[in-house]
KEMAR-768199 format. One record per residue (C-alpha): x, y, z; residue in one letter. Coordinates in Angstrom, 2 decimals. Example, Ala and Ser with C-alpha at 12.3 -4.5 7.8 and 13.67 -1.06 7.14 Angstrom:
// residues 2
+---------+---------+---------+---+
:      px :      py :      pz : r :
+---------+---------+---------+---+
:   12.30 :   -4.50 :    7.80 : A :
:   13.67 :   -1.06 :    7.14 : S :
+---------+---------+---------+---+
***
This chain:
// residues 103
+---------+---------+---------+---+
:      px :      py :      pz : r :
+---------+---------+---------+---+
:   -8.34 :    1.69 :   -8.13 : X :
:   -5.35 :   -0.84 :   -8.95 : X :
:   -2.13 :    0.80 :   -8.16 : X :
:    0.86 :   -0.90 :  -10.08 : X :
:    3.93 :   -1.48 :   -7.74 : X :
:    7.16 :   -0.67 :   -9.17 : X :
:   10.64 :   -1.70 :   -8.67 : X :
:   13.42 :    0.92 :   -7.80 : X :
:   13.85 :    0.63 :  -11.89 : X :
:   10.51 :    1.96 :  -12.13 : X :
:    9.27 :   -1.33 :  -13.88 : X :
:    6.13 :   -3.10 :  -12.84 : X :
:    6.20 :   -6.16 :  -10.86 : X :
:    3.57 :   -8.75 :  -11.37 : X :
:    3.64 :  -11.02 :   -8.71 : X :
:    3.27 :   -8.37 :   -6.26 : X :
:    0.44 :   -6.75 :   -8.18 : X :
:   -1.17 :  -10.61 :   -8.21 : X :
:   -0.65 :  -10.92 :   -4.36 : X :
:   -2.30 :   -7.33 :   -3.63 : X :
:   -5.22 :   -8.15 :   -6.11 : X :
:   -5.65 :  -11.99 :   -4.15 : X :
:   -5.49 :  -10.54 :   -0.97 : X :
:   -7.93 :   -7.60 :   -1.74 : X :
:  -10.21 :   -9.91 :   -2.72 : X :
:  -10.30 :  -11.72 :    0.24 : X :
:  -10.67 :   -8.38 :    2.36 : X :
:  -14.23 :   -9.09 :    4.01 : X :
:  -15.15 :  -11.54 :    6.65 : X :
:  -18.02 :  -12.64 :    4.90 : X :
:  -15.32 :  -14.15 :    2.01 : X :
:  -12.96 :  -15.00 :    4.48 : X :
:  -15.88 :  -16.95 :    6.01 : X :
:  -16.97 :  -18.52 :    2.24 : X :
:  -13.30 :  -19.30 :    1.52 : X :
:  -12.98 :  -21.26 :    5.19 : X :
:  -16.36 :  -23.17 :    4.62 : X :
:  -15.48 :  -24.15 :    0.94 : X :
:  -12.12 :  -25.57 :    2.65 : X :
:  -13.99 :  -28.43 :    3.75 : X :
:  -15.31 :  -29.41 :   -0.18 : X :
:  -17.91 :  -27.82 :   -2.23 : X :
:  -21.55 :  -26.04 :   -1.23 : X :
:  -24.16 :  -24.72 :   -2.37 : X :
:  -25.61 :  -21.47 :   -1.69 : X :
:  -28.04 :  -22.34 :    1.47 : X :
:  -25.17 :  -24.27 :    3.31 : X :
:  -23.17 :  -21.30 :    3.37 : X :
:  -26.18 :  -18.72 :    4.16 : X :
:  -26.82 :  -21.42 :    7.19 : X :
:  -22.95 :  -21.37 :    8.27 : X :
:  -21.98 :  -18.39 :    7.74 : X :
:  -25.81 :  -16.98 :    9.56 : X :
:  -25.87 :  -13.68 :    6.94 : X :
:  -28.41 :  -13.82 :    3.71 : X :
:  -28.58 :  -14.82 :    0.95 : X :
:  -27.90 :  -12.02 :   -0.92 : X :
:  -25.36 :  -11.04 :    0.67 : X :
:  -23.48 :  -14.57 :    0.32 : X :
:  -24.47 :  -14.10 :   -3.33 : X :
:  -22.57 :  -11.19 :   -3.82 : X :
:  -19.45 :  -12.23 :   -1.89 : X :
:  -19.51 :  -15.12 :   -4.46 : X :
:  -19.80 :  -13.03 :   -7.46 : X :
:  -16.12 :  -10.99 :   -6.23 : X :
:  -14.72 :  -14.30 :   -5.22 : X :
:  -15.91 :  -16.07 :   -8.28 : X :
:  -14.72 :  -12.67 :  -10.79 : X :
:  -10.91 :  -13.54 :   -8.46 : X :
:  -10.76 :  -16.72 :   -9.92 : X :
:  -10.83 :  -17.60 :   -6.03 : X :
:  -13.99 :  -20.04 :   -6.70 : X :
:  -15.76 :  -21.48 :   -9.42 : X :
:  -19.63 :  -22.34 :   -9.46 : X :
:  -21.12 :  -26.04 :  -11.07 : X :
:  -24.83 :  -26.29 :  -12.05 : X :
:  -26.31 :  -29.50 :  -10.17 : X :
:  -29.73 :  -30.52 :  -11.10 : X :
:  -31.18 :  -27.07 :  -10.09 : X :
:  -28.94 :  -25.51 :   -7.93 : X :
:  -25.28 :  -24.17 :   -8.12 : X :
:  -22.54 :  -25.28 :   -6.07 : X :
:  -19.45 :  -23.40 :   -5.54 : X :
:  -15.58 :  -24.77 :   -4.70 : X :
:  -12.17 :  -23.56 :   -4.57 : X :
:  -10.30 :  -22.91 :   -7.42 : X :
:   -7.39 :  -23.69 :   -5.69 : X :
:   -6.67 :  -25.30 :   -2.53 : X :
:   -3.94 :  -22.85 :   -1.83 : X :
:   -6.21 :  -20.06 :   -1.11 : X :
:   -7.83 :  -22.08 :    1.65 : X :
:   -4.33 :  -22.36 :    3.22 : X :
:   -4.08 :  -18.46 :    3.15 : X :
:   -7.13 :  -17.57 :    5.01 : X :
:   -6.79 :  -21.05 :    7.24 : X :
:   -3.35 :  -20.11 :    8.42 : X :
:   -4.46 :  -16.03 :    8.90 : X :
:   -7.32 :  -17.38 :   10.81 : X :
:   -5.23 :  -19.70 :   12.92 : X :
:   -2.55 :  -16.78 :   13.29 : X :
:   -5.40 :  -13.92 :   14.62 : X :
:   -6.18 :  -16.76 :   16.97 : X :
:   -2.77 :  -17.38 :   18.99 : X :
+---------+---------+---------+---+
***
């Protein structure tokens, strides 16, 4: 359900509707978690089953909602895929929630 935010005007505002659909995206731990480990430079599918310790599939279908986002992108290499961010800004997002939750 996307639910358009208005102004008192009644007119839609777009970067608020953007911010909402970025940070709904990154509503899971397990994407959290993929989004902190790509932080570091890019992976591939096994590295973040084994650091994340959840399967496969389930890592796999985080991906597909962070990859549908625009959050990360996936590049073919030899016979595997390996995913980064799309943007390095992202990583800031979920390192500085992270590091807030923590103090």
């Amino acid at each position: 359900m996307h639910v358009t935010t208005t102004s008192p005007r009644d007119e839609p505002i777009p970067d608020l509707d953007a911010a909402s659909d970025l940070l709904r995206a990154l509503a899971s731990p397990v994407r959290v978690g993929i989004v902190r480990e790509l932080a570091g430079g890019s992976k591939r599918v096994h590295e973040l089953v084994t650091a994340l310790g959840v399967s496969q599939p389930l890592v796999s279908q985080h991906l597909r909602v962070l990859r549908s986002s625009r959050i990360v992108s996936a590049h073919r290499q030899a016979r595997e895929v390996e995913y980064s961010l799309t943007d390095e800004h992202v990583a800031h997002i979920v390192l500085d929630a992270i590091r807030h939750t923590q103090e």
